[in-house]
C-alpha positions in Angstrom: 32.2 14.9 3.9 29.8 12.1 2.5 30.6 10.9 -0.7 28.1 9.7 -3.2 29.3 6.7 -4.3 26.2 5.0 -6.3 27.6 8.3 -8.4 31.0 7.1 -9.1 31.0 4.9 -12.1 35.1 4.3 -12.6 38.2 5.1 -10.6 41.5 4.6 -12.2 44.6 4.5 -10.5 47.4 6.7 -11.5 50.9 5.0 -11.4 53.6 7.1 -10.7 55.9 7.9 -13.6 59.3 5.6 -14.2 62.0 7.0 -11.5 58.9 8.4 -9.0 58.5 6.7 -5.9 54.9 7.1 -5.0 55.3 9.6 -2.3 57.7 11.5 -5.0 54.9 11.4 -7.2 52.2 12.8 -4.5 54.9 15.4 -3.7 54.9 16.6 -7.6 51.4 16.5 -7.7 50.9 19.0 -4.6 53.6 20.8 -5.7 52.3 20.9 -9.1 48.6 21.7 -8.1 50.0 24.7 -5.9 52.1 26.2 -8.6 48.4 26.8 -10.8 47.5 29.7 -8.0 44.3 31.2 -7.8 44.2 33.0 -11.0 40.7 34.4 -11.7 41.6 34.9 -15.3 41.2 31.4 -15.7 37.4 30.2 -17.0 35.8 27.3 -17.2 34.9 26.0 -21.2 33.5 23.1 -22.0 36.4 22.5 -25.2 39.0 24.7 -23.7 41.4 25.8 -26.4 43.4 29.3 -24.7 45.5 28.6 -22.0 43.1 31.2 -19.4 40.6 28.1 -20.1 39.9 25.0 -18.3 37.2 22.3 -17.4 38.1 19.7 -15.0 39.1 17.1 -17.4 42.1 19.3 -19.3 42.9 20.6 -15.9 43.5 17.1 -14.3 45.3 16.5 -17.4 47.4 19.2 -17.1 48.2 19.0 -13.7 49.5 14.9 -14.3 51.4 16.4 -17.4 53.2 19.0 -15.3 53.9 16.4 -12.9 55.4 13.7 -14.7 53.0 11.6 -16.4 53.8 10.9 -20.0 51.4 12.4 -22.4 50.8 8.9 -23.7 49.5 8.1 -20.9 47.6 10.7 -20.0 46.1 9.8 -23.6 45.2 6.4 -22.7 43.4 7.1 -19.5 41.2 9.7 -21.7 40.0 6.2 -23.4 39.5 4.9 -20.0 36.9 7.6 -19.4 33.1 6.6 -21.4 32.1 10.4 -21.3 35.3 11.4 -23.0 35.3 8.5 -25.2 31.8 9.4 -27.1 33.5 13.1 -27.0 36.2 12.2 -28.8 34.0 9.9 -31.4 32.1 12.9 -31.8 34.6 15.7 -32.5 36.1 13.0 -34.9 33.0 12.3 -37.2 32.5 16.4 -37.1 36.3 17.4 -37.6 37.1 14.3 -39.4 41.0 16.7 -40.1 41.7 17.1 -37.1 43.2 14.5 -35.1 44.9 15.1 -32.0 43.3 15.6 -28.3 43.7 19.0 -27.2 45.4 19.5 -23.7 46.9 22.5 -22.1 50.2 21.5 -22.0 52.7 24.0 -22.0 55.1 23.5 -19.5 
């Protein structure tokens, strides 16, 4: 597989979570990524809010959360992210009340 790498703007690097080695850490994340299944109930939405909806960015989220990352962190590397960042501007100055991220978190 080629990669395109003139199409990569950022990559952050993950630390594992306090008490994770890093190959603990990979181990949850496999683990983790093979408990979601192949459910075809689940659809893609660009501002997923049921838990049968995804896009890549609350699924990566999601799968971190389910695997140890602190959901403060998983907060901060959404900043990290310039395509998220004028999302989250944008949803503020049109839903000015609400003011949490949504993830699909439930454990």
């Amino acid at each position: 597989m080629r990669l395109c790498s003139k199409k990569i703007e950022n990559r952050i690097v993950i630390t594992p979570p306090s008490g994770m080695t890093v190959e603990q850490f990979d181990e949850m994340v496999i683990k983790t990524g093979n408990s979601f299944g192949n459910n075809p109930n689940i659809t893609y939405c660009l501002e997923p809010f049921e838990q049968t909806q995804g896009n890549c960015n609350s699924s990566s989220s999601t799968l971190l959360y389910k695997a140890g990352v602190p959901l403060s962190w998983i907060k901060d590397l959404r900043k990290q992210i310039s395509c998220l960042r004028l999302l989250d501007e944008i949803k503020r100055l049109l839903y000015p009340k609400i003011t949490d991220i949504n993830f699909n978190l439930s454990k």
